[in-house]
PAZAPA-4460 file (N, C-alpha, C; in steps of 0.05 Angstrom, whole numbers, plus 32768, in hexadecimal, padded with zeros to 4 digits):
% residues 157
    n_x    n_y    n_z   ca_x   ca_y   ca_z    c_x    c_y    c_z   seq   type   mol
   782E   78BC   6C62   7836   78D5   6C57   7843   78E6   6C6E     1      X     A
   785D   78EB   6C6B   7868   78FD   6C7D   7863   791B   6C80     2      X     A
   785F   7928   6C9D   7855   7941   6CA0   786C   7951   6C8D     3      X     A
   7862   7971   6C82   786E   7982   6C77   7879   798E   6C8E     4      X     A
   7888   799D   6C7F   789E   79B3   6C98   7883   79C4   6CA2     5      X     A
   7873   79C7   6C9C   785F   79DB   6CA7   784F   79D6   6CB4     6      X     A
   7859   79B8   6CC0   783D   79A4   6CCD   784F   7999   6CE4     7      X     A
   783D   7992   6CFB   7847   798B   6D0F   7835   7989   6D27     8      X     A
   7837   796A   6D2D   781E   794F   6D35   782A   7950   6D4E     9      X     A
   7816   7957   6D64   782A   795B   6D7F   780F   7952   6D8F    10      X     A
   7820   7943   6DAC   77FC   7944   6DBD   77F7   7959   6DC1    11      X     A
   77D7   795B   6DC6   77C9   7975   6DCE   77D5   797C   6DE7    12      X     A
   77CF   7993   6DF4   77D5   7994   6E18   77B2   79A7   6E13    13      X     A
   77B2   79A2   6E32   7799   79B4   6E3C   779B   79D3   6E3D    14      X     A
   77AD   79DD   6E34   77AD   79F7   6E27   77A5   79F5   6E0B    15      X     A
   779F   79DE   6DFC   7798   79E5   6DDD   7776   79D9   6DDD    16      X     A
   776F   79D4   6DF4   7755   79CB   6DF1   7740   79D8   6DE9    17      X     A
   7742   79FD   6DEF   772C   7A0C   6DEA   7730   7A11   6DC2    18      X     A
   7741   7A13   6DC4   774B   7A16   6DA6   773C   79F3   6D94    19      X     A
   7741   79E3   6D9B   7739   79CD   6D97   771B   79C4   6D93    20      X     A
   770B   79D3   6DAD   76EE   79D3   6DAE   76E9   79E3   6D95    21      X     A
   76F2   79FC   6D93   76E9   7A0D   6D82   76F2   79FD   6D63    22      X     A
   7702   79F3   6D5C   7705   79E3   6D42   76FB   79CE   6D40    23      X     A
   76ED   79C0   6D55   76D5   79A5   6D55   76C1   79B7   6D48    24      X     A
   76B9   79CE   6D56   769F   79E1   6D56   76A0   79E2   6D33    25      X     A
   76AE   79EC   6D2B   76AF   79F4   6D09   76B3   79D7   6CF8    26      X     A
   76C2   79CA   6CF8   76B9   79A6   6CEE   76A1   79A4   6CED    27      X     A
   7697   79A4   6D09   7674   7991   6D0B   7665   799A   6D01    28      X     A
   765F   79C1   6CFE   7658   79D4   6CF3   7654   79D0   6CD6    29      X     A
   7670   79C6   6CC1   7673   79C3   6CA8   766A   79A6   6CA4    30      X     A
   766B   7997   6CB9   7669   7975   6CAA   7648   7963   6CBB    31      X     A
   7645   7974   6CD0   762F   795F   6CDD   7615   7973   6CD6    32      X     A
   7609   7971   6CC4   75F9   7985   6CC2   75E3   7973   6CC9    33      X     A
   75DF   795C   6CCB   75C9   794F   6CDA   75C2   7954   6CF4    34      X     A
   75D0   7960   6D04   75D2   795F   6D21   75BD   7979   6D28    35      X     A
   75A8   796D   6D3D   759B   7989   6D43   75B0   79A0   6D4F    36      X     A
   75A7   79B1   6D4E   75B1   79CB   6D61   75B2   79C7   6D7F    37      X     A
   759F   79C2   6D93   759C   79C1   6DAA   75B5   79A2   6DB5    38      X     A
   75B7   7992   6DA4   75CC   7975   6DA7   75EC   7983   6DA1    39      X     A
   75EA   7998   6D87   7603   79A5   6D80   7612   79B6   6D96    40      X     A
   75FE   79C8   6DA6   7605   79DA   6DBE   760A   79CC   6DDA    41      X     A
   75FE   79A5   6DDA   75FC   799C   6DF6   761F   7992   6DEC    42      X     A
   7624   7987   6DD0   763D   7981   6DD4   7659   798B   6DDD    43      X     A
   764E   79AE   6DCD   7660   79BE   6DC9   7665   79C2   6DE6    44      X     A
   7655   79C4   6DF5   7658   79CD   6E13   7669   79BB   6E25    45      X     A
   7663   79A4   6E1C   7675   7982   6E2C   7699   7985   6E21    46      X     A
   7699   798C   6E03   76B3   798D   6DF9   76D0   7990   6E0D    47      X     A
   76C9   79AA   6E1A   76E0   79B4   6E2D   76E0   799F   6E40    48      X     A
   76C6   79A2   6E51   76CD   798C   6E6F   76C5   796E   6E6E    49      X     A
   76BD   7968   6E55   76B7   7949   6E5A   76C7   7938   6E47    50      X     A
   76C7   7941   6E26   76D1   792B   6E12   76EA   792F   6E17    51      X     A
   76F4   794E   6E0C   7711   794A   6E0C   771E   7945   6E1F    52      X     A
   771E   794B   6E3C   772A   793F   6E4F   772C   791D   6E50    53      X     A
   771B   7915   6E40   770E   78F7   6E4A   771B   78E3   6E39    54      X     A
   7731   78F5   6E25   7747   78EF   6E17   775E   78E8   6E18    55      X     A
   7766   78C1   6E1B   7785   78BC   6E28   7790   78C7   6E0E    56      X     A
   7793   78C8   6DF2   779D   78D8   6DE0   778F   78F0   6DD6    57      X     A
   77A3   7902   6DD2   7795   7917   6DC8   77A5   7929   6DB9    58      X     A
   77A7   7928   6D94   77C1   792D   6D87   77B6   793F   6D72    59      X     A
   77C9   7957   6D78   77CA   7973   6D5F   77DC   7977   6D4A    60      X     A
   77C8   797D   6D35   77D9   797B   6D19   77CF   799A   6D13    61      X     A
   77EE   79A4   6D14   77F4   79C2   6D11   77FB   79C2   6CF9    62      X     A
   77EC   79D7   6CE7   7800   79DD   6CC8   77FA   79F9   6CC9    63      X     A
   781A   7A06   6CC8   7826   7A15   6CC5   7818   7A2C   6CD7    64      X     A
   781F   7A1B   6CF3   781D   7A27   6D18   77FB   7A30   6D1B    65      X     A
   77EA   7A23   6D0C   77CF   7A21   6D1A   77BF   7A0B   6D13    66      X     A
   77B0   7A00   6D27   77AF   79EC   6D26   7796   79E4   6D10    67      X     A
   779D   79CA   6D07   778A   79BC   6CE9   7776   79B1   6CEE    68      X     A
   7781   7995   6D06   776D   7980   6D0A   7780   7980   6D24    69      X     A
   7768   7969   6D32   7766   7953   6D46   7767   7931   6D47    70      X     A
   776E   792C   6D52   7763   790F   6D5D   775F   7900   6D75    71      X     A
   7751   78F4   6D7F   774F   78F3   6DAA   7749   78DA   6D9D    72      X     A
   774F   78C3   6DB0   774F   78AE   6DBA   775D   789E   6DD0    73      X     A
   7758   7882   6DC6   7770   7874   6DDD   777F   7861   6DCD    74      X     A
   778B   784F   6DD1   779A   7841   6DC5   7795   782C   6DAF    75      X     A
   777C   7823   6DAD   7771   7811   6D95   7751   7825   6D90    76      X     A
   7748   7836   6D90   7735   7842   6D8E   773A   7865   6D8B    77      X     A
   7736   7870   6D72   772F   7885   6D71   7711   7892   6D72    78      X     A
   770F   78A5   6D88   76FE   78B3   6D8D   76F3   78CB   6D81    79      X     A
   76FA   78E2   6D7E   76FA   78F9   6D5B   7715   7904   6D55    80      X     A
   770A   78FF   6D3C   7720   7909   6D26   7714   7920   6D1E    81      X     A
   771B   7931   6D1B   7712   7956   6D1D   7728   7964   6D08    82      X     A
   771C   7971   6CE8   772A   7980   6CD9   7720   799C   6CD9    83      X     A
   7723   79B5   6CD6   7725   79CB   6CD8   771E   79CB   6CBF    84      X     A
   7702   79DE   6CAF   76F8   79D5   6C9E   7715   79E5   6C85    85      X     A
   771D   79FF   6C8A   7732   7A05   6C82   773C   79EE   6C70    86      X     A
   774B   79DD   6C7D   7758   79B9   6C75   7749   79A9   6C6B    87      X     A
   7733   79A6   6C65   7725   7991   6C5C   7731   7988   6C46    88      X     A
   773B   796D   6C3E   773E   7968   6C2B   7769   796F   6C22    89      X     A
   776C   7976   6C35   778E   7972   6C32   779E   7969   6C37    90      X     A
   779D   7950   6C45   77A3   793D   6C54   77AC   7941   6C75    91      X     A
   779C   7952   6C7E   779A   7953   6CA2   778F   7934   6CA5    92      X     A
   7776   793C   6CA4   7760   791F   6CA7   7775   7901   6CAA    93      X     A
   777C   78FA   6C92   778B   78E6   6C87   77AA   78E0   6C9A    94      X     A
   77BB   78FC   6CA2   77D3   78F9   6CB2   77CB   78EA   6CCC    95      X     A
   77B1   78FF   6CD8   77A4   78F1   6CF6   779D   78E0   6CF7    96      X     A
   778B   78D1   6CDF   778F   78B9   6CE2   779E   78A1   6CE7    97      X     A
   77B4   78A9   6CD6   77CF   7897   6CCB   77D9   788E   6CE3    98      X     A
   77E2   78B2   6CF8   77EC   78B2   6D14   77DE   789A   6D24    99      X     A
   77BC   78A2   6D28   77B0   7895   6D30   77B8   787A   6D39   100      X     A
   77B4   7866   6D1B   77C2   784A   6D15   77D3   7846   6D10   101      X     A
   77E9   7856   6D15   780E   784B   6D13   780F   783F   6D2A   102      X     A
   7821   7822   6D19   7824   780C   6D35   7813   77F9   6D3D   103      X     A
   77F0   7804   6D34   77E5   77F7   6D3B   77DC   77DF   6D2C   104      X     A
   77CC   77C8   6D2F   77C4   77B0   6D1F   77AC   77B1   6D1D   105      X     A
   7793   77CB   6D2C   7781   77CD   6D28   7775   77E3   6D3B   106      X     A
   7764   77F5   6D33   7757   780C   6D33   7736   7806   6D33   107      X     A
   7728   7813   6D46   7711   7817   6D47   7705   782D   6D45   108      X     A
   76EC   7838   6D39   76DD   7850   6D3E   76CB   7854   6D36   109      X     A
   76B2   7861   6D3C   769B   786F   6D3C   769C   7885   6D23   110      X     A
   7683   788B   6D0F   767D   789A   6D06   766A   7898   6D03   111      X     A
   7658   78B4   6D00   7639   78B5   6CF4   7638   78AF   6CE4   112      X     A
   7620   78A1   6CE4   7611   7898   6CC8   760B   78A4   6CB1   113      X     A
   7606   78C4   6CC5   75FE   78D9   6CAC   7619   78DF   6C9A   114      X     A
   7626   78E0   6CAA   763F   78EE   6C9E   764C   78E7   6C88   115      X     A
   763F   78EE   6C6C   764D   78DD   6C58   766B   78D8   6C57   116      X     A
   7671   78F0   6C58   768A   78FB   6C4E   76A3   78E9   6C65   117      X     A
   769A   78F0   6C77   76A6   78DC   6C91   76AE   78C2   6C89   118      X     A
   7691   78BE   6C7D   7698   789A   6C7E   76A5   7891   6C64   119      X     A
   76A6   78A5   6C4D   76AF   789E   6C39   76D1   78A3   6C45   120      X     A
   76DF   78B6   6C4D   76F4   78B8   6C55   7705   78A7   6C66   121      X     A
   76F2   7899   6C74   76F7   7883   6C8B   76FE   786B   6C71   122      X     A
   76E9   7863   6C61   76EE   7852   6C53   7702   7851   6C3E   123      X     A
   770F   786A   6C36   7724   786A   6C27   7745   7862   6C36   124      X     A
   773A   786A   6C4A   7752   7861   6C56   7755   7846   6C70   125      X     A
   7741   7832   6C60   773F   7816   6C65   7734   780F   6C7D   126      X     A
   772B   7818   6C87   770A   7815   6C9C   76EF   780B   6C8F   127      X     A
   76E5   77F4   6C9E   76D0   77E9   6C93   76BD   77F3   6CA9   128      X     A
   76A0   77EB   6C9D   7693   77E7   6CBD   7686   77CB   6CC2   129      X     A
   768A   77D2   6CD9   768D   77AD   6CF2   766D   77AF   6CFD   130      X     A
   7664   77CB   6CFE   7648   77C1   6D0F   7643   77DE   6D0E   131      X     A
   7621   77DD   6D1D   760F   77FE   6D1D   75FE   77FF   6D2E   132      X     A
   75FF   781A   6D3B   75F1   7821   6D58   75DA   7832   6D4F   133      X     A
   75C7   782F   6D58   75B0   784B   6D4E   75AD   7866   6D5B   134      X     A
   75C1   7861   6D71   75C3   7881   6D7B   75E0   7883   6D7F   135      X     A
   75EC   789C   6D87   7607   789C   6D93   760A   7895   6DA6   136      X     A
   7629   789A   6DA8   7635   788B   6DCB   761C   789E   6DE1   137      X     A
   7608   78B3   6DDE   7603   78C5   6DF9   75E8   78C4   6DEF   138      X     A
   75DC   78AA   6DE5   75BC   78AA   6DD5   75B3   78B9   6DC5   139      X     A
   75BF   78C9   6DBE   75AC   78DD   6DAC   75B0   78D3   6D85   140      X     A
   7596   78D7   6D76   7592   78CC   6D61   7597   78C8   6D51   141      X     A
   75B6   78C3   6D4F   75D0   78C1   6D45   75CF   78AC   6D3C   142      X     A
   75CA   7894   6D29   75DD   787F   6D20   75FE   787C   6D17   143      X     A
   760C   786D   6D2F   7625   7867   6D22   7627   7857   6D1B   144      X     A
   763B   785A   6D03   764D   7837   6CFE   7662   7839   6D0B   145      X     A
   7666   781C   6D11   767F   7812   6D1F   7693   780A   6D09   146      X     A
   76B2   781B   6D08   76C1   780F   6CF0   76D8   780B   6CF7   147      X     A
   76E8   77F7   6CF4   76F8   77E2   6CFD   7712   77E3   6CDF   148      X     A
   772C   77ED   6CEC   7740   77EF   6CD4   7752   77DD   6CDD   149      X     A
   7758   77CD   6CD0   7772   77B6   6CD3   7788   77B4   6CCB   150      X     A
   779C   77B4   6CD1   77BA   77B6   6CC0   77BB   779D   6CAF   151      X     A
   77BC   77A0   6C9A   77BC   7789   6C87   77DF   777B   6C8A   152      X     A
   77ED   778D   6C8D   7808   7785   6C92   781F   778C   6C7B   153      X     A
   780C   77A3   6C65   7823   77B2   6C57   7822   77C9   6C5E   154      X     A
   783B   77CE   6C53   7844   77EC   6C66   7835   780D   6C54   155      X     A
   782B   781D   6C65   781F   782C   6C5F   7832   784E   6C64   156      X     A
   782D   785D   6C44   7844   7871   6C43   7835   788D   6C54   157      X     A
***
């Protein structure tokens, strides 16, 4: 699905990171409601100087000059995909994805267990899961699944 004139998928720079943290902050807020408080504030604090820097990609989807969503990863592995609860459900989610895996023959990523909504979205747009961790990548009591998207080899609009 091609961006609208009002949309526009650009890399992040480290001037959009505080803006960025703060639209992780409101996602996790609306979607991880499993997550203690005291794990929510140790993340929120790492955001600026540890994840997002720790990001060889890191791509903003602007609609109509503020920003929607996110996505950070590296080249076969996405790390978060981040919508602005604003967007839920308009196709931000779905574009970052797409970006994500254009080109590619296969995609990896992490979601919580809890997260229904997550994983139902992951699975609509052809991610299985490959395997499951009982805590997150930083131990805490997180179960992920591991989900694994493959280019089947028809072309996707």
């Amino acid at each position: 699905m091609p961006l609208s004139r009002q949309e526009l998928l650009r890399p992040a720079l480290p001037v959009d990171w505080p803006e960025l943290a703060a639209l992780w902050r409101r996602s996790v807020e609306a979607t991880h409601h499993f997550l203690q408080a005291s794990d929510l504030e140790a993340i929120d604090a790492a955001m600026l100087r540890v994840y997002l820097p720790a990001m060889r990609e890191l791509w903003l989807l602007e609609r109509e000059g503020r920003p929607a969503g996110f996505w950070g990863g590296e080249a076969l592995r996405v790390e978060m995909l981040f919508v602005d609860p604003p967007f839920f459900g308009q196709g931000v989610g779905t574009a970052l994805l797409r970006h994500a895996c254009a080109g590619k023959s296969r995609v990896e990523l992490d979601v919580n267990e809890q997260n229904a909504a997550a994983r139902a979205f992951y699975a609509r747009l052809g991610f299985r899961v490959c395997g499951r961790s009982p805590v997150d990548n930083d131990g805490r009591p997180y179960p992920l699944l591991h989900l694994v998207w493959e280019d089947d080899g028809r072309r996707r609009s």
